[in-house]
N, C-alpha and C positions, 0 to 999 in steps of 0.2 A: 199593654198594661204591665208594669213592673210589678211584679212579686213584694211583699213585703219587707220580707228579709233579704232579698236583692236592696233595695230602697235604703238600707241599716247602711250596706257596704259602701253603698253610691254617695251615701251621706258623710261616710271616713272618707273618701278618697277625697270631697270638696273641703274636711277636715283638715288634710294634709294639704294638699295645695293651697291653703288659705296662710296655714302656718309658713310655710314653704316662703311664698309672696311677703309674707308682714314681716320678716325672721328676714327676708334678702339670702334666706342660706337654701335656696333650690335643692330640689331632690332629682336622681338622675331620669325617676321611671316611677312610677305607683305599682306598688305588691303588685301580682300576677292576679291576685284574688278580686283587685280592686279599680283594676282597668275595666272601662267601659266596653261592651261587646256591641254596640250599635250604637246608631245615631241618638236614638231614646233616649239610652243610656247615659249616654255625654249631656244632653240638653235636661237630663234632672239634674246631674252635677254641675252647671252652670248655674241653674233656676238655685241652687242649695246656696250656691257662694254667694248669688246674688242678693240673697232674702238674708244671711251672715253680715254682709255688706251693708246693707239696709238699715239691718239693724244695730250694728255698732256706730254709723254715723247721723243714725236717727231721720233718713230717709229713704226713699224708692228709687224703683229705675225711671232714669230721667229719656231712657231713648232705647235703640238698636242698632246694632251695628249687621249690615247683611251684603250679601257678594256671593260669588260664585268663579270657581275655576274656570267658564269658558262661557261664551254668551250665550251658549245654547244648553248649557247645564242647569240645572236644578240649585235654588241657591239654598245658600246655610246661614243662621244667623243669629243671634246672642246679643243679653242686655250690656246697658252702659249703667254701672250705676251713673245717682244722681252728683253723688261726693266726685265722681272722677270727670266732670261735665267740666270746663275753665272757659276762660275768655281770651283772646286773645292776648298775646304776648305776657301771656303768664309763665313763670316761674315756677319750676319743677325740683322741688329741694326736700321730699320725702325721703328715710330711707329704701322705701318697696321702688322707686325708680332703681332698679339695678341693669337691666338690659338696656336701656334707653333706645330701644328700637321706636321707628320713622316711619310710617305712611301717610304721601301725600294724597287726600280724600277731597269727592264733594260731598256736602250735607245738605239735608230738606230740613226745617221744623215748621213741625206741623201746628195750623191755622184754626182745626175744626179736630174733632173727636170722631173717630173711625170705629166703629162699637163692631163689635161681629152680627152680621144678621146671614139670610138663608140666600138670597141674590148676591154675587160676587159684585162687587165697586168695580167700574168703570175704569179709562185711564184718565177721562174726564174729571172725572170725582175726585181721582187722585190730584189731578193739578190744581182744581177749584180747595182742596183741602191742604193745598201747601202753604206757609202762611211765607217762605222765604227760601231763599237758595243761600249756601256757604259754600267756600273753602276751609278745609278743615284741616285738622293734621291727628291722626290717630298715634297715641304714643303704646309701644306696646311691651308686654311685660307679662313674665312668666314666672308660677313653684315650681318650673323645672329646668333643667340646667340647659338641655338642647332641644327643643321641643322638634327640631328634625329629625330627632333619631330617636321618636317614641311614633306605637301607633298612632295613625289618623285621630279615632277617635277619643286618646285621651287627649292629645293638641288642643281637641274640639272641647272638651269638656273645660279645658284650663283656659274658659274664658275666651277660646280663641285667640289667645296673647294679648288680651285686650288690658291695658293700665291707664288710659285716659284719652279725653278727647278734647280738642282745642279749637274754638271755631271764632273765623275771620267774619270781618263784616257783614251784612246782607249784600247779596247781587242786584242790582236794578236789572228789569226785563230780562229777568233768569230763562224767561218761558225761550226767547229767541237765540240763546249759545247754542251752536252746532255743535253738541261734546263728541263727533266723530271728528271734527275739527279741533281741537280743545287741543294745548299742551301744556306742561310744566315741567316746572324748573326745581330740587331741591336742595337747596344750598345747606351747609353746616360750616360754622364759622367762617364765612364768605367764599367758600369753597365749593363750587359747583358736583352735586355728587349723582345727579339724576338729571337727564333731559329729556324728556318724549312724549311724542304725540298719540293721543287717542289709544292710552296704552292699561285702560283700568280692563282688570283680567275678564271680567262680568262683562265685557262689551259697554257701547256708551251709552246703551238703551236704558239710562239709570232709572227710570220711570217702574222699568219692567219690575225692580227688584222692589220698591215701595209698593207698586200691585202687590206681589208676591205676599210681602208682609203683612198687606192688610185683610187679604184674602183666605189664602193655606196655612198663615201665620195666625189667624186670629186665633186657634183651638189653646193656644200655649202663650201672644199675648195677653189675652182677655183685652182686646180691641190695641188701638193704639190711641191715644190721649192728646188732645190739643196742648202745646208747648216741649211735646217729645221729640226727641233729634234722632234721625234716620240717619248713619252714614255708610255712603254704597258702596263700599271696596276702593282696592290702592290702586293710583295710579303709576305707583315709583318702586313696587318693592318693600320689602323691609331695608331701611337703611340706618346702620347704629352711628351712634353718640359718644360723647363722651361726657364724662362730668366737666360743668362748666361749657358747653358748650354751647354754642347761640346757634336758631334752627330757623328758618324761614321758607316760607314756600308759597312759589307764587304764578297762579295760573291765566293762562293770556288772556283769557275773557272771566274767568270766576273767582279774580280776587287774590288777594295777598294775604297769610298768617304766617304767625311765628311764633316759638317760644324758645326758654333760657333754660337748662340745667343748672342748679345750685351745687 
């Protein structure tokens, strides 16, 4: 349980990182005062930008974004607003695209409504409540200038570098890709910049991390929503951009997406 007046501070620092992001003029680090000291910590100051987010473009989180450093780690994970959701070879010509960072992802959206109750959901249940499989592309973007060289968790709290998300066709019989088998390819402006197999950091049990969500995650989703997009960590890295630059990415069995910088 945060403090109240903890909560006041939590809520400046998603202040600033929001301004930070819309402004394009990153800050190097948040006051000493107003760094997040735990995990908590970060995940109100995400829930803060999110509900900021929401409400300046007059809707909700349309999804989550969740992954983990190793397949055998503990995952982490953060909303998508709805405003930053796109289609496929869409166009990217805001000023907040300033980083223009790349990760090539798979996506679920989900088919049925995952409520929280007191029995954990199966992997069954999972599959039976996927309504589709994607390739994705997470475009990612930070209020601060190096988010390598700030604590973990204000990284964590700034959204997780999260600035949009792009998703490719549906997959036919998603159920049967061996994503231990699985590679891709990330091209920028026809320039190969990423190649590898079975390389998403979470391991390719991408299953595990939609459990994960709907389970340990329900206390801070409040369930997860039929037509919400789950995407499970990168398989490429961050890979940057440039302005103007055309992005595509394309996995041997999960699909082809892309998009354009303005």
């Amino acid at each position: 349980m945060i403090p109240h007046t903890r909560e006041s501070e939590l809520a400046s620092a998603a202040e600033l990182l929001l301004k930070a992001r819309s402004t394009a003029t990153p800050i190097a680090d948040l006051p000493a005062g107003l760094q997040p000291a735990s995990l908590e910590e970060a995940y109100f100051v995400q829930d803060v930008m999110a509900r900021a987010i929401e409400n300046e473009q007059g809707y909700g989180v349309r999804g989550w974004k969740v992954g983990a450093p190793a397949p055998d780690a503990t995952p982490i994970f953060g909303p998508m607003p709805f405003a930053w959701v796109m289609d496929n070879a869409s166009v990217l010509s805001a000023p907040r695209f300033r980083m223009r960072g790349l990760e090539a992802e798979i996506a679920f959206l989900l088919g049925q409504d995952l409520p929280p109750r007191a029995t954990p959901y199966t992997r069954d249940e999972i599959v039976a409540a996927i309504a589709s499989c994607h390739p994705a592309i997470e475009e990612l973007e930070a209020g601060l200038a190096d988010p390598s060289k700030v604590a973990r968790f204000t990284m964590i709290a700034d959204l997780q570098m999260h600035g949009g998300f792009i998703h490719g066709p549906a997959v036919p019989d998603w159920q049967s890709i061996d994503f231990a088998r699985e590679s891709v390819l990330l091209a920028v402006d026809d320039e190969v910049r990423v190649e590898r197999t079975a390389s998403n950091t979470a391991g390719t049990d991408l299953l595990r991390l939609v459990l994960f969500l709907a389970n340990e995650g329900a206390a801070r989703t409040g369930g997860l929503k039929r037509g919400s997009w789950i995407t499970t960590g990168s398989w490429t890295g961050n890979t940057l951009a440039s302005a103007e630059s055309a992005v595509d990415v394309r996995f041997s069995t999960a699909g082809r997406v892309s998009l354009r910088f303005a």
